[in-house]
N, C-alpha and C positions, 0 to 999 in steps of 0.2 A: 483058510481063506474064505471059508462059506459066510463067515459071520460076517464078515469086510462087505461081501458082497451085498448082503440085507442091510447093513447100517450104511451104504450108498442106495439101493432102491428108496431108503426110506428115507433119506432127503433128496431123492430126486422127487419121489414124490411128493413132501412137503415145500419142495421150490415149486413143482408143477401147480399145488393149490393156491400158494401165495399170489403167484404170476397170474393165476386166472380168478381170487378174488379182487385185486389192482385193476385188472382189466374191468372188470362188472363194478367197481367202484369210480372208474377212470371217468371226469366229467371235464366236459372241455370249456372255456369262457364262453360265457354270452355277450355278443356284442353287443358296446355302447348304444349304439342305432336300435339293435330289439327290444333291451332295455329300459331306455328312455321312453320311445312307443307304448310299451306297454304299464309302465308305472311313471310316466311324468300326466302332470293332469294341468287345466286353463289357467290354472294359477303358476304353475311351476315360470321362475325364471331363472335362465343361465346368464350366471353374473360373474366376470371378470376381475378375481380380487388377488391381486397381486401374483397375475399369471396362472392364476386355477380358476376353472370354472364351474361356482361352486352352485351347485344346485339347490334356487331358493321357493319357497311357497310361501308367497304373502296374502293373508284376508285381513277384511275388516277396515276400519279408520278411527282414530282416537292415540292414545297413546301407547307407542310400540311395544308390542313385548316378545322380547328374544326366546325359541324355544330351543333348549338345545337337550338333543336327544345320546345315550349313553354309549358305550363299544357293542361292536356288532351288530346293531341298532341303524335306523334312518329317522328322517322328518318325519314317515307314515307309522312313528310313535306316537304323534301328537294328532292324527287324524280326528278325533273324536274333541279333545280339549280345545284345536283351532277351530273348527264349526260352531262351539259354543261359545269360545272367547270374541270369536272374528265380531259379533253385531257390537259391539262396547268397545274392543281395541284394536288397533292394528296387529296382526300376527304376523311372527317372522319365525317361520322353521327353516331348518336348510341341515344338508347332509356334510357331515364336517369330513373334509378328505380323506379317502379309503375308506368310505363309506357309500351304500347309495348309488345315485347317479354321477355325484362328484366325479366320485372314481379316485385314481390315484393323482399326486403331486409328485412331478418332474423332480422338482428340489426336495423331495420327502419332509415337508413341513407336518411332523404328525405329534407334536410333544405337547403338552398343556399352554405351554406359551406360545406353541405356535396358533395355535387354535384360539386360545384367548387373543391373540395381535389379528387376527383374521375376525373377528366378532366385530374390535373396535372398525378396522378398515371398511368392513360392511358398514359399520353403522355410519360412517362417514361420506361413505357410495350415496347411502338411501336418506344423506342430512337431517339422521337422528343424532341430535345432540346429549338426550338421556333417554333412558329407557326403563322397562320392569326389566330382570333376568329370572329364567327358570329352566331348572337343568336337573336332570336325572343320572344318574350313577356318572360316568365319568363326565357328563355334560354338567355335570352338578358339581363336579371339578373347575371344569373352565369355568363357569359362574362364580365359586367362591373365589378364584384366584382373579378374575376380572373384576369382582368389587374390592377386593383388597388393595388391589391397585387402582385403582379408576373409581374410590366412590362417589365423586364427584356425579357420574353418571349414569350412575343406577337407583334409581328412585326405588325399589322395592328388588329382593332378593326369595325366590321359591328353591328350596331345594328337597329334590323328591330324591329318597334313597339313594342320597348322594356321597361321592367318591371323594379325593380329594387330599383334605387334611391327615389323610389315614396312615402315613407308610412313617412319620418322623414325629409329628406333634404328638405334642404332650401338654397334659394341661396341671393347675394347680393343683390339683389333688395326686397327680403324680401318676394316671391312669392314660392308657394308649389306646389309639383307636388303631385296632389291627383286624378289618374285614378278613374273611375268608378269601382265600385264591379259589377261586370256582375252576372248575377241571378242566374246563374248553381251554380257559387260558394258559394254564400249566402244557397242553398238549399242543399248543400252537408254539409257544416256548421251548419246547422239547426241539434239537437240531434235527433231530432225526422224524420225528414225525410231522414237522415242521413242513419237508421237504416234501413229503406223498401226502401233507394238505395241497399243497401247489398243486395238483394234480389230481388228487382222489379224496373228494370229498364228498363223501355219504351226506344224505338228505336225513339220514336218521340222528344221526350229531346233532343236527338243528331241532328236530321234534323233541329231544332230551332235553335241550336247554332254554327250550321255551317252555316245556313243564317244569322244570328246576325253577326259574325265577316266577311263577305265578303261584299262589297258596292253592286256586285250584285248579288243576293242571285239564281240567274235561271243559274249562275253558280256551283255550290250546285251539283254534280252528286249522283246517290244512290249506286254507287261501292264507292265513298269517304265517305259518311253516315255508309254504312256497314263498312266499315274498320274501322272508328272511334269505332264505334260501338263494334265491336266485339273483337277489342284489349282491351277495358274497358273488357269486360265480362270474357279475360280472367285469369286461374284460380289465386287468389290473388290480383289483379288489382284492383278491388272494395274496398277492406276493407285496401290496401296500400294508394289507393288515399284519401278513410277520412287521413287515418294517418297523411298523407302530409297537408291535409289541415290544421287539429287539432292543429298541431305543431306549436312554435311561428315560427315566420315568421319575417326574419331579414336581413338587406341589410348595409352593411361597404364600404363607396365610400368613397375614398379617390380623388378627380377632380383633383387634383392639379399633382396627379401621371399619369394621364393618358396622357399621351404626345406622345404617340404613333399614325401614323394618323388616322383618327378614318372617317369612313362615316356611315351616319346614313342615313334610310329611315324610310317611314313611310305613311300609307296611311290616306290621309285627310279623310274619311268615315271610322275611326276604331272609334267603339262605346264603347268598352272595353278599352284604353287608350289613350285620346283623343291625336290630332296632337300637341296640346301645350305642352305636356311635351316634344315631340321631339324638338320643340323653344327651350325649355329652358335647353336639354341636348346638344346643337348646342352654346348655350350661355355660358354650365360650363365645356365643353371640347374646351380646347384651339385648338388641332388642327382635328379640327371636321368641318364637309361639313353637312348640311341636305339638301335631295331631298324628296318634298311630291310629291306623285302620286293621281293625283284626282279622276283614277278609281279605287282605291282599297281600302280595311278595315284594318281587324286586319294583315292579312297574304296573305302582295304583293308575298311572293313569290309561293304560290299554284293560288293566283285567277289571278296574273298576274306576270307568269313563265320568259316570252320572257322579256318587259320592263323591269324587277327589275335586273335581272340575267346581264342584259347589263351594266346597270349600276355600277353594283360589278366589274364588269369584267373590264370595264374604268380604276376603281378607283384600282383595283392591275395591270391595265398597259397594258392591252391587248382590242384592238383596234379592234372593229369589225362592220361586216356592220348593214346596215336596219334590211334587211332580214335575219336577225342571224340564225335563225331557219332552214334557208333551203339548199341545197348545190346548187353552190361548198362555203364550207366557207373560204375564203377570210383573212386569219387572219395576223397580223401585232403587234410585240409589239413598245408599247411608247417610248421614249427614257426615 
């Protein structure tokens, strides 16, 4: 009976540690109200689109262009790219539900269509009739699936290391585009570890997968970690984003409609959807450019602002120098 007795001590005490690593990991939601406070900024506006209120940041004036940022991700993806886009176009970020400030939807509208039909309805709100689109990892999803259907009104297509066509297309050559499942998602997937994210969600999770999706990860600041960080915790955010995951997950390209001109980026170091899908979305968009960037990962446009931003900016016609970044800026459109 002595042995019985130690092979109980010793998951009492292995229940004792788990209960008290739960606890030091236990983090509780941040309210909407703190939230907002502290990351809505003069620009932010809460806009009423079909019963959610979706947290928008518009700069700039000229022709609009939609930024839509990836999973897990907010508008304050685009902080650097709308500052420089804003003097030339209207900019339109916003956090797509269960994301951000948004927060969650009542109705759990979180599928690519639902998100693609929330794009148009915006753009109806603010009587944009057409627009540019650019969209990154899964926001690079709803961009390809909104001009497949809607080209009518998308005057140019950006897609930066974007998601999408990847889970069923195929193309002529007979070759598949099947990104990596990066491990956060896998674990938020998982029913069981699913349930002690609702609840206990380490801040070190987020510092790991914000050095995973950059090529150099000592660009990684702990004001971008916290930010991530704390827009997850805020209140509804957790148990919208299983939602999201949970959900089927479905992507309707139609390549042949996309004839609109289309540039694509992408950084050769993304570990999350390698460079060869951007080959082979350069291969089924007819009038498609790919540019890889050899210092960057999942998201050229946070780890490398100045380089990617120039190049969008080429590609809708505005001509700028080296030193983009500094004054006097020198600007010139293309013919």
């Amino acid at each position: 009976m002595v042995w019985i007795k130690r092979i109980l001590k010793v998951v009492a005490v292995i229940s004792l540690s788990c209960l008290l690593i739960l606890a030091l990991l236990f983090r509780s939601d941040i309210s909407a109200e703190e939230i907002e406070e502290k990351y809505s900024t003069p620009q932010s506006h809460f806009i009423d689109v079909d019963g959610t209120n979706v947290h928008v940041r518009i700069l700039g004036e000229g022709d609009p262009i939609f930024l839509l940022h990836g999973s897990f991700s907010s508008l304050h993806t685009w902080d650097a790219w709308q500052q420089e886009l804003s003097p030339y176009f209207l900019t339109i970020s916003l956090d797509f539900p269960s994301h951000g400030l948004t927060g969650p939807d009542e109705k759990k509208r979180y599928s690519l269509t639902d998100y693609t039909q929330l794009i148009l309805r915006l753009s109806e709100i603010l009587n944009l009739d057409q627009f540019h689109l650019a969209g990154n990892s899964m926001g690079g999803a709803v961009a390809l699936q909104l001009a497949s259907n809607n080209p009518e009104k998308v005057l140019s297509l950006n897609l930066i290391d974007a998601a999408g066509a990847s889970r069923e297309q195929k193309f002529a050559d007979g070759e598949d585009m099947k990104p990596n499942e990066a491990w956060i998602f896998k674990l938020a997937k998982n029913p069981v570890f699913s349930l002690l994210l609702l609840k206990c969600t380490p801040k070190f999770l987020f510092a790991k997968n914000m050095r995973e999706v950059y090529a150099d990860p000592t660009k990684v600041t702990d004001k971008a970690i916290t930010r991530y960080y704390e827009l997850m915790l805020r209140k509804g955010n957790r148990q919208a984003t299983l939602d999201r995951l949970g959900a089927t997950s479905e992507s309707r390209v139609d390549f042949d409609r996309l004839t609109m001109p289309t540039l694509i980026l992408w950084g050769k170091a993304d570990s999350w959807i390698p460079v060869a899908q951007g080959y082979l979305l350069e291969k089924a968009i007819s009038k498609s450019k790919l540019i890889v960037f050899d210092n960057a990962g999942h998201v050229p446009m946070e780890e490398i602002p100045t380089e990617s931003v120039a190049k969008y900016l080429s590609f809708l016609g505005v001509e700028v120098r080296n030193e983009y970044f500094h004054a006097p800026k020198l600007i010139s459109y293309a013919d």
